[in-house]
N, C-alpha and C positions, 0 to 999 in steps of 0.2 A: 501590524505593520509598524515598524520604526525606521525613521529621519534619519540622517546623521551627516556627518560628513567627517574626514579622518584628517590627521594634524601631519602624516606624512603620506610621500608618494611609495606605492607598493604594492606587489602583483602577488595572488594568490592562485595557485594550481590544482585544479582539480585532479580526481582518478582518472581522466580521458586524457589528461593533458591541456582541458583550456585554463586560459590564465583570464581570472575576474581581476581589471586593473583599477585601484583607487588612486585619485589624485586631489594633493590638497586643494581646500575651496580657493575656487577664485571668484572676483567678482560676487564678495557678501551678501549685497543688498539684492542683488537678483535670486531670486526664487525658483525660479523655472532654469533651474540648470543640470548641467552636466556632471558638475563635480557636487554635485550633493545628492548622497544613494539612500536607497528604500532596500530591504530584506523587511521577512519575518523576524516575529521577538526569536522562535529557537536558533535561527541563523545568526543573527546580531550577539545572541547571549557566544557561539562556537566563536564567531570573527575575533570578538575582544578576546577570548582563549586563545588564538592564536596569534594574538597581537602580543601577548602577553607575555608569551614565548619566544617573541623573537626581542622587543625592545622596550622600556620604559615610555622610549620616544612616540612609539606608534597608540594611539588612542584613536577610539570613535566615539564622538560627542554628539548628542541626541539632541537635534531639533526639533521645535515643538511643531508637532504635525498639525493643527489646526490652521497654524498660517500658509500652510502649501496646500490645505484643501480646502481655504477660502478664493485661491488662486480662478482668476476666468478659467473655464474651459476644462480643468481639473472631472478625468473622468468617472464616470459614476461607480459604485463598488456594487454587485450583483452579492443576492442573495443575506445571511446573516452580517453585520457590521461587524468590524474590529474599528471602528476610530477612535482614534485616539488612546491608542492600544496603551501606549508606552507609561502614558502619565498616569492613566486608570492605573495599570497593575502598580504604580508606584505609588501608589494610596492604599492601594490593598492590601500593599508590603506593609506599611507603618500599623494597619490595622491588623496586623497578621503577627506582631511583636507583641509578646507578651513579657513579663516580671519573670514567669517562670519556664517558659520554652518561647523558640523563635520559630515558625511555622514557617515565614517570609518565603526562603526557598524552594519551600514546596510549591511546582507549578501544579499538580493536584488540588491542594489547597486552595492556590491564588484562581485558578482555573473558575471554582465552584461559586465564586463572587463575583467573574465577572459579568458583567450584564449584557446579553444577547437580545439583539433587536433583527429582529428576522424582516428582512424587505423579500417581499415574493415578487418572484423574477417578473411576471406576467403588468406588475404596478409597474416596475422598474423601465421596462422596453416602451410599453405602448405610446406613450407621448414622440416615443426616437421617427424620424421620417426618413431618416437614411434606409437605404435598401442591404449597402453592406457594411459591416461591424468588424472588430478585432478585440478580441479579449484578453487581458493580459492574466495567469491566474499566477499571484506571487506563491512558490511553496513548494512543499511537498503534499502529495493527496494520497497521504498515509507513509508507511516506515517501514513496514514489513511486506513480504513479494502478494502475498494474500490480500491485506487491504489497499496496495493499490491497482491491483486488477478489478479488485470491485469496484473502487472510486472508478476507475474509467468508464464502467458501466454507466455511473450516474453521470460520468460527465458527456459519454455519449446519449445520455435520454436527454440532456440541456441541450446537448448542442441540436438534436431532434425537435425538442420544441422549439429554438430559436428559429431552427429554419421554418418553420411552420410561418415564421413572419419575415425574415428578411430571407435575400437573396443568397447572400455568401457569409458565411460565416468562420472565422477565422479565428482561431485557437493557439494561444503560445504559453509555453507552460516554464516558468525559471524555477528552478529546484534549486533548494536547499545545499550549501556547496561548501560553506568552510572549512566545517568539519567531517562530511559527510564521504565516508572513509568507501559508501556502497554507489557515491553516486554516478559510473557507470552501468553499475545494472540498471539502478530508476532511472536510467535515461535511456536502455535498450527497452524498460518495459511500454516507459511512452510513447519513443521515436514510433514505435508498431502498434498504431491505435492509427487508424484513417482520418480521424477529427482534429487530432492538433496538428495541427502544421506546422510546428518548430518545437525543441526542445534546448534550455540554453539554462545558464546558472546563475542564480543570483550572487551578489545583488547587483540592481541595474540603476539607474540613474533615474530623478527624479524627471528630469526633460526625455528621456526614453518615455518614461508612464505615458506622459500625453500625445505620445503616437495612438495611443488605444483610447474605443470607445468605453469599454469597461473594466474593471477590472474587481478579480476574488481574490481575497488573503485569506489564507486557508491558516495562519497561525494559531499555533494552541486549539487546533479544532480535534486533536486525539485525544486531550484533556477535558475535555466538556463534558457534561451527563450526558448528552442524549446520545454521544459516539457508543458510551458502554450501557445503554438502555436499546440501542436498535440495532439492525444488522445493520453490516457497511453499507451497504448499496445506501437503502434507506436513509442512513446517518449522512452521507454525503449531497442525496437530494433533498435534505431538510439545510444543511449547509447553505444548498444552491440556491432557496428559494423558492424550491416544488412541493408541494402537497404529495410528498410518496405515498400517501392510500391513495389518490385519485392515477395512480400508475399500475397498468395493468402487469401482472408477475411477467407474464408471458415478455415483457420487453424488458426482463432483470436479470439480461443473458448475458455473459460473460463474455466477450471478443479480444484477439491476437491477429494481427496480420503477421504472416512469417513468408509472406510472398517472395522478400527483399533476403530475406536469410537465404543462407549457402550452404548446408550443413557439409560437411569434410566425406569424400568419397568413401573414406573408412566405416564410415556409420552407417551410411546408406547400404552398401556391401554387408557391415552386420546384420543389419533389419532381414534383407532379403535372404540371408545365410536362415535367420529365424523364424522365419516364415516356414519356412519349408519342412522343419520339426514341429511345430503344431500354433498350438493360438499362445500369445505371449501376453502373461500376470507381471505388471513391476509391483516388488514388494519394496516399500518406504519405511523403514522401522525408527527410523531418528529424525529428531527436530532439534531445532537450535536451543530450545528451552528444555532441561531435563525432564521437567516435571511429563511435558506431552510423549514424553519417549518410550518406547519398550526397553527395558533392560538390556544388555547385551548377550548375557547370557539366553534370557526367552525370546529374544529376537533370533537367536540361532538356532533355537528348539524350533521354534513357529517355523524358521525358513525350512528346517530336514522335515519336518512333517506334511508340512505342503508340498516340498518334492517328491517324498514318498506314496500321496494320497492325490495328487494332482498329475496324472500321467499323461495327459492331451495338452497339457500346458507347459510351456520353456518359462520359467522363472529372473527376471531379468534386475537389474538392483543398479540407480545412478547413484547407491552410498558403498563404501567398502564394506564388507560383513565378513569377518574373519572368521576361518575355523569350517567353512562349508565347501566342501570338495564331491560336486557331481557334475558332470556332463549336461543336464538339466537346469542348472544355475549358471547366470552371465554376469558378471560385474561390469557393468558399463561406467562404472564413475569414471575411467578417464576421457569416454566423450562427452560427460558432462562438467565443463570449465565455468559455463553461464548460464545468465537466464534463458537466454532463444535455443539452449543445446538443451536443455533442461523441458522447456516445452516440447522441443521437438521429438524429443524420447520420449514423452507421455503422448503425443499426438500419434504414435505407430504403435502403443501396446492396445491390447483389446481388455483387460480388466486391470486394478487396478487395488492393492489393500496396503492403507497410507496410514502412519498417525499423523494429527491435526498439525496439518505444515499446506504449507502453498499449494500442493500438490493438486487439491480435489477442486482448488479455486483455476486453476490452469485447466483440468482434467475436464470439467464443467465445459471448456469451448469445444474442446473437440468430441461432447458427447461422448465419452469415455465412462464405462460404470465403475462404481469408487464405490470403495467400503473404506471408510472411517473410524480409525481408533480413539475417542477423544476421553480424554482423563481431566482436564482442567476448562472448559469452554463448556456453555450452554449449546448443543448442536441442533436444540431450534432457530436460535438467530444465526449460528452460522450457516448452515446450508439449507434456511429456509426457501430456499427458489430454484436451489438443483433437482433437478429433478432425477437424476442421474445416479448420485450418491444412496449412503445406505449408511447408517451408523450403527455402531458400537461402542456403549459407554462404560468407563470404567469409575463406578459412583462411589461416594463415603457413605452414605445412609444408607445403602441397599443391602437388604442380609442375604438375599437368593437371587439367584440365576432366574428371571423371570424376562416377557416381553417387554418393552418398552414402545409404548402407543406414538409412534411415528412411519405412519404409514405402514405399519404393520412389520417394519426391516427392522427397527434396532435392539440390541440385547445392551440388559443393565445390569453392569457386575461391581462386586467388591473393586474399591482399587487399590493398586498397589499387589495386594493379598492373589487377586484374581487374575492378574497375570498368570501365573504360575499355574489356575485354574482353570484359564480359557480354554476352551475345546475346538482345536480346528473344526472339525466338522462344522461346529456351527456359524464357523464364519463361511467353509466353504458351501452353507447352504446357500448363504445370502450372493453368492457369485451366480446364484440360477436365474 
């Protein structure tokens, strides 16, 4: 979390359209105000980028946090500590400067020195006598569409044991907004989670914080070891202040409310057009990251082959795949524009062969069976808790086509090389 407060007035716009409004400090000596705002360090670091960009004039000037959380009344932080985020990492910088390389800007680096003090939630609450609570969590609870469907999981097992003690519990979540060029999807993924009750953008105002009983700063928490030592879920309820072995799997289920969604009569009409030609496969062959992708080329092979050898099945695709012309194959990418169009087409297919993208993290709610292409991830930490899933690895040490001991589904192949050498069949055994 970092302080600050900015030397000019000036409204910033998120992808929704709202306007986060800064206003010069008034009234210095008071602490508890309005025009002095709180964000995350990765927020703070994007705001002065775009400050930068517009004027010399516009600066955010870092106040020392320790005097606003000596403050009466100042609510408590749930879970691992960031205090005093701002001044720590700027120790760690100057220790981070060497004679012959400057590390400083690596938040990797700076990340690995910071010092985590983990308060477990259950010390944290118990002394509270209030019946009902509001939580403020500053941040984003992850970056990509995957890891924050899993953080919501953790943040729905929190908000589960909370209620185990109080009455009502109340959830409000400010996302990450200056730079944040996707933040109308992270705010479709939230808005449709039953447990938070609001979604809105940082950063907020200092006298804002103290509406809330508690509050989580989730900064620099995708930097930390133990984010890339455990699966998301896990990694976020170590965040939280929960003992995630003492969490039974069975409660490390994935949720979407799409109650409130409206999907366009066109889709609905497709689905039902589809149904009625047999059971319907979406095949997912690209990700945003190369390295997790199928070739274009084998991506085209894979698709004629599985039309060829999958004859009870309409083959359906929310990406473009050029070059495949059958009666059997749908290109649905144009009713996939966003996230809730995006679930919602994965919510009506009956199987499901993805590489490692959001897909099998979505597919997961609606009990959906996913086969999994992963070439670059460990997919024991990733879909350690679906039960649904079935992988396929594409490995650098592996010299043969052999089993792979996970549950007895996954195959381990050369990668790269083994594209070219995968054998439909043996994915579409794994569809049985």
């Amino acid at each position: 979390m970092v302080i600050f407060r900015v030397t000019e007035n000036i409204n910033i716009k998120t992808t929704d359209g709202t306007l986060v409004s800064y206003v010069k400090l008034k009234n210095p000596s008071n602490l508890l105000n309005d025009t002095l705002y709180l964000t995350t360090y990765e927020d703070f670091n994007d705001l002065k980028s775009v400050f930068s960009q517009i004027s010399e004039k516009y600066q955010a000037k870092v106040i020392v946090e320790k005097r606003v959380r000596e403050l009466e009344y100042f609510p408590k932080e749930l879970g691992i500590s960031n205090e005093n985020e701002f001044s720590n990492i700027s120790n760690i910088k100057k220790r981070l400067k060497t004679k012959n390389k400057d590390y400083s800007k690596n938040l990797d680096y700076v990340s690995l020195l910071l010092k985590n003090k983990n308060n477990f939630v259950e010390d944290e609450i118990k002394a509270t006598l209030k019946q009902d609570i509001k939580i403020a969590i500053l941040g984003n609870l992850g970056f990509d569409i995957g890891e924050m469907i899993a953080s919501c999981t953790a943040l729905r097992i929190l908000y589960e044991e909370l209620k185990k003690k109080f009455k009502t519990v109340k959830i409000e979540l400010f996302l990450n907004s200056s730079e944040n060029k996707q933040f109308s999807r992270d705010k479709q993924i939230f808005s449709n989670q039953y447990f938070i009750s609001n979604v809105a953008a940082l950063s907020i105002s200092v006298k804002k914080l103290f509406n809330y009983d508690y509050f989580i700063d989730t900064s620099l928490v995708t930097k930390q070891p133990y984010y890339n030592q455990l699966n998301y879920v896990d990694a976020w309820l170590y965040k939280f202040g929960i003992d995630f072995r003492k969490i039974a799997k069975e409660r490390k289920y994935n949720t979407l409310d799409l109650s409130k969604y409206k999907p366009s009569k066109s889709v609905v009409e497709k689905f039902e057009e589809l149904r009625l030609k047999g059971k319907i496969l979406l095949f997912h062959p690209y990700s945003a990251h190369e390295k997790r992708s199928i070739p274009k080329d084998v991506a085209r092979k894979m698709l004629k082959e599985l039309l060829f050898k999958l004859k009870d099945y309409v083959i359906v695709s929310a990406l473009s795949i050029d070059g495949v012309d059958d009666d059997a194959f749908v290109d649905l990418s144009r009713f996939s524009k966003n996230f809730l169009d995006f679930a919602y087409i994965i919510s009506n297919v009956d199987n499901i062969i993805t590489v490692d993208t959001s897909t099998y993290h979505i597919s997961d709610i609606f009990f959906i069976p996913t086969i999994v292409l992963f070439t670059t991830e460990n997919p024991l930490k990733r879909v350690s808790n679906y039960n649904y899933v079935k992988t396929v690895i594409i490995d650098d040490k592996s010299k043969n086509l052999s089993l792979f001991k996970f549950d007895d589904n996954s195959l381990v192949l050369n990668r790269f090389e083994s594209w070219q050498k995968l054998k439909i069949g043996k994915i579409i055994k794994l569809l049985d």
